[in-house]
C-alpha positions as CSV (number, residue, x, y, z in Angstrom):
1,X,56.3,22.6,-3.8
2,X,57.6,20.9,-6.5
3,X,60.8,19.5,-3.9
4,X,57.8,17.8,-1.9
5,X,56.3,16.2,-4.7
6,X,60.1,14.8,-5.8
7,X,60.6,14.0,-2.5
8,X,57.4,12.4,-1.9
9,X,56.2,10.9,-4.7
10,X,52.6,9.1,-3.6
11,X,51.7,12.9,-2.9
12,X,49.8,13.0,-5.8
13,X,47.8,9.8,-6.0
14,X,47.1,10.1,-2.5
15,X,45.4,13.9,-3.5
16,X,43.8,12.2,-6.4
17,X,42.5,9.1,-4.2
18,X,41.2,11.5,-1.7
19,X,39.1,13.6,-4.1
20,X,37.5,10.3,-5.9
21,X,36.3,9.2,-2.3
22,X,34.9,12.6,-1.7
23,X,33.2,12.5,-4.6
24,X,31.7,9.4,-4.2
25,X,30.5,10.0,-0.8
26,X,28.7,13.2,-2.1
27,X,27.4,10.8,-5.1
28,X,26.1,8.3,-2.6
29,X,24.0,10.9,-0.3
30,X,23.1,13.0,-2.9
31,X,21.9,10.1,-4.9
32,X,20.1,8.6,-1.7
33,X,17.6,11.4,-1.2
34,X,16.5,11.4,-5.0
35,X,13.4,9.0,-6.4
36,X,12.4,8.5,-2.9
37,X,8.4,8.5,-2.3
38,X,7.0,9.2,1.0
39,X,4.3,6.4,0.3
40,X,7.2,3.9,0.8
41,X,7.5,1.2,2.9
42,X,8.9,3.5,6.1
43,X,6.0,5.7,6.2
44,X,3.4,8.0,4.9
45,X,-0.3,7.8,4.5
46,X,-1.8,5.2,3.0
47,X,-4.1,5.1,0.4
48,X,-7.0,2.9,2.2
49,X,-9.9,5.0,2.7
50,X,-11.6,2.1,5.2
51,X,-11.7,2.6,8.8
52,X,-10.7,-0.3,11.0
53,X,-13.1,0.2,13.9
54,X,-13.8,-1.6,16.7
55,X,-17.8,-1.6,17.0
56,X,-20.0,-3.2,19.3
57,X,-22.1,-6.0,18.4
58,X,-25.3,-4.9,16.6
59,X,-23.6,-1.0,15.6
60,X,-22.8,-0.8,11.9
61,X,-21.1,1.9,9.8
62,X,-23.5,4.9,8.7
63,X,-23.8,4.7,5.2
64,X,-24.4,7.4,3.0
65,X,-27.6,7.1,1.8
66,X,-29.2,7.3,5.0
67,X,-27.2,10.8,5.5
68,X,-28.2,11.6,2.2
69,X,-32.0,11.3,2.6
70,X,-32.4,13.9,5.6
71,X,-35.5,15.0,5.1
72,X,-35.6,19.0,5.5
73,X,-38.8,20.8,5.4
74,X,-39.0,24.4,4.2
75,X,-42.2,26.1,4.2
């Protein structure tokens, strides 16, 4: 081994190059998948509770106080 390396000599910074880009590449991915939300701008639910509905002319949304005041008789 060591009559390569004489004979060679960018044997080693080529090995030392090639394990600084393989680490990087592992930083880079690694590093891309951490401190991501799902709430981002690509996707998730989002936190509006309104409806967008399309309703007729005259038909309003239910509110809740007329679901509220069912009247129930027990007797």
């Amino acid at each position: 081994m060591l009559d390569y390396i004489i004979a060679h000599p960018l044997y080693i910074p080529f090995i030392i190059l090639n394990i600084y880009i393989i680490y990087k590449v592992i930083k880079m991915v690694v590093g891309k998948d951490q401190g991501r939300d799902d709430d981002d701008q690509d996707g998730g639910i989002s936190n509006n509770d309104n409806p967008v509905l399309d309703l007729p002319p005259g038909v309003g949304l239910p509110t809740k106080e007329s679901i509220l005041n069912v009247s129930t008789n027990i007797d």
